[in-house]
C-alpha positions as CSV (number, residue, x, y, z in Angstrom):
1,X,42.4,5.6,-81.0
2,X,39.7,8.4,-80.2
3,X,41.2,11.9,-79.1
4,X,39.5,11.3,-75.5
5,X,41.1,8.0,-74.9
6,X,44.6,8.9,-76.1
7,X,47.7,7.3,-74.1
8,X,48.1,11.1,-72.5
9,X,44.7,11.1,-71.5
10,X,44.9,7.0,-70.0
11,X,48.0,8.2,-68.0
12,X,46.6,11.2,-66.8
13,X,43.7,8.5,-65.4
14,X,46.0,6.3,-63.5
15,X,47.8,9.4,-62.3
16,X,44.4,10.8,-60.4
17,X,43.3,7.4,-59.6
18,X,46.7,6.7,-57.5
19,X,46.4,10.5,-56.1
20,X,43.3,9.9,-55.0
21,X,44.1,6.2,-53.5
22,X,46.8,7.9,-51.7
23,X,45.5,10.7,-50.2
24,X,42.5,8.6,-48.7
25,X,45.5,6.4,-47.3
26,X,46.8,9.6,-45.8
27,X,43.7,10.8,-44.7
28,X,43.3,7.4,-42.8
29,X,46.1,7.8,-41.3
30,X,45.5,10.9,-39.7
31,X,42.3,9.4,-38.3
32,X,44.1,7.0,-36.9
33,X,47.2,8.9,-35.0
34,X,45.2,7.8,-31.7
35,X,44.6,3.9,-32.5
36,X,47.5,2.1,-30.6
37,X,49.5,-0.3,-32.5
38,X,48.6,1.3,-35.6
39,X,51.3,1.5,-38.6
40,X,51.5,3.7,-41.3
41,X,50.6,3.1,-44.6
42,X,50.9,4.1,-47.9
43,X,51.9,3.4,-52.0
44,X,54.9,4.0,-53.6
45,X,53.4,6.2,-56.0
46,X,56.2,6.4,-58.2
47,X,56.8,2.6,-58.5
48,X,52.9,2.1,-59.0
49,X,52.5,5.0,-61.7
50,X,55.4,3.2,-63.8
51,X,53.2,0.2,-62.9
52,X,49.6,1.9,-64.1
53,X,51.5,3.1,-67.1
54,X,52.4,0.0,-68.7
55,X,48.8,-1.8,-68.1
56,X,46.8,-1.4,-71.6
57,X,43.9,-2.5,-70.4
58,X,41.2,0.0,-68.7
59,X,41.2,-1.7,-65.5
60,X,41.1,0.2,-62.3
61,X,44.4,1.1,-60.9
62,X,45.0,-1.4,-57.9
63,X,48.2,0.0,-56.2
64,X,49.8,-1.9,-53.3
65,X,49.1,-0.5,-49.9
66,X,52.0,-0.8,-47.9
67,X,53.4,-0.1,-44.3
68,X,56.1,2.5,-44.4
69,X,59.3,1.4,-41.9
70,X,61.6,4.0,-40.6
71,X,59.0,6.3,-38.3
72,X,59.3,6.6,-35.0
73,X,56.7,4.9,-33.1
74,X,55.3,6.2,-30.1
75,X,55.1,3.5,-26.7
76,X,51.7,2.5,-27.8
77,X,53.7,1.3,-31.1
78,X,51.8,3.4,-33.2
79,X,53.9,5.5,-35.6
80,X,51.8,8.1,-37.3
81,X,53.0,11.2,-38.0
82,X,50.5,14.5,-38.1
83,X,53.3,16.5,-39.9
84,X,54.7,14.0,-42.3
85,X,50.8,13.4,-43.2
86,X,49.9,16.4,-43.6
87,X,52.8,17.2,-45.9
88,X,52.1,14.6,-48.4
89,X,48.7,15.4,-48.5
90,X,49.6,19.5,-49.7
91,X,51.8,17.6,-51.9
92,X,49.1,14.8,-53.1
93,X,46.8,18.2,-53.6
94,X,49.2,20.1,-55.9
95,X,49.8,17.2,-57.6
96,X,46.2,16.2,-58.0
97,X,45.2,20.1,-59.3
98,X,48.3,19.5,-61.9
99,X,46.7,16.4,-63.6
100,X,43.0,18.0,-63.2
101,X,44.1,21.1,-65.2
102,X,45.8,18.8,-67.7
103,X,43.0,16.7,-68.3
104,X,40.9,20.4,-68.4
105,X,43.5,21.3,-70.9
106,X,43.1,18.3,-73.4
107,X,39.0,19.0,-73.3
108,X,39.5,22.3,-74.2
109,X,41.6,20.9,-77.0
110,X,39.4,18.8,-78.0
111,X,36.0,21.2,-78.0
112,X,38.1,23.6,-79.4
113,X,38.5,21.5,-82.8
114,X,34.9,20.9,-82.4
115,X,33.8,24.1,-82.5
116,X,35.8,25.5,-84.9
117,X,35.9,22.6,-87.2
118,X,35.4,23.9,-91.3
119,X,36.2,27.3,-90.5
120,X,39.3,28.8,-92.4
C-alpha cells in the first residue's frame, strides 16, 4: 500500500465525504424551513463512518438519509429547526477543517520525505 492511499488516509476520505453529504442535507434543510409538510433529514454520522470504515473497496460513501423523529413540528407539519440546523452545520464545519488539516498534514509528510530523501 502506497503512502497516499494508506488506511489513515481512506478514512480520512469517508470522513469528508459524509461531512460533506451532511452538511448539504443541512443546508437543505434550512431551504426548506418554509415548505409545509416538510421533515427533517439527516445521517447518523457516527453509525455511517463505522460503516465507511469497514468498506475496503474505493467506492463512494453512500450514507442513509434519514428523517429525524422527536422535533417539534409546526401546524403546517413541518419540523425544521433554524437553530438546531445551524448548530450542526458550525459543528459539520469544525469537523470538516479537522480532517482537511489532517489530510494537509499527511501531504506534508509525505513531500517532506520527498524532498529530503538521500540527505543525511
Amino acid at each position: 500500500m502506497s503512502l497516499i492511499n494508506s488506511a489513515q488516509m481512506h478514512l480520512l476520505e469517508r470522513y469528508l465525504d459524509l461531512t460533506s453529504t451532511r452538511q448539504a442535507l443541512l443546508v437543505s434543510n434550512i431551504a426548506n424551513v418554509d415548505t409545509p409538510g416538510y421533515h427533517t433529514r439527516d445521517i447518523d454520522f457516527t453509525g455511517e463512518l463505522a460503516r465507511a470504515s469497514q468498506q475496503e473497496d474505493s467506492a463512494p460513501t453512500e450514507p442513509f438519509v434519514r428523517e429525524v423523529h422527536g422535533l417539534n413540528a409546526r401546524p403546517d407539519g413541518n419540523n425544521v429547526s433554524v437553530d438546531r440546523e445551524g448548530l450542526l452545520l458550525s459543528q459539520v464545519q469544525l469537523q470538516f477543517n479537522a480532517a482537511s488539516q489532517l489530510v494537509m498534514d499527511e501531504i506534508k509528510t509525505l513531500k517532506l520525505a520527498i524532498t529530503s530523501g538521500g540527505q543525511s
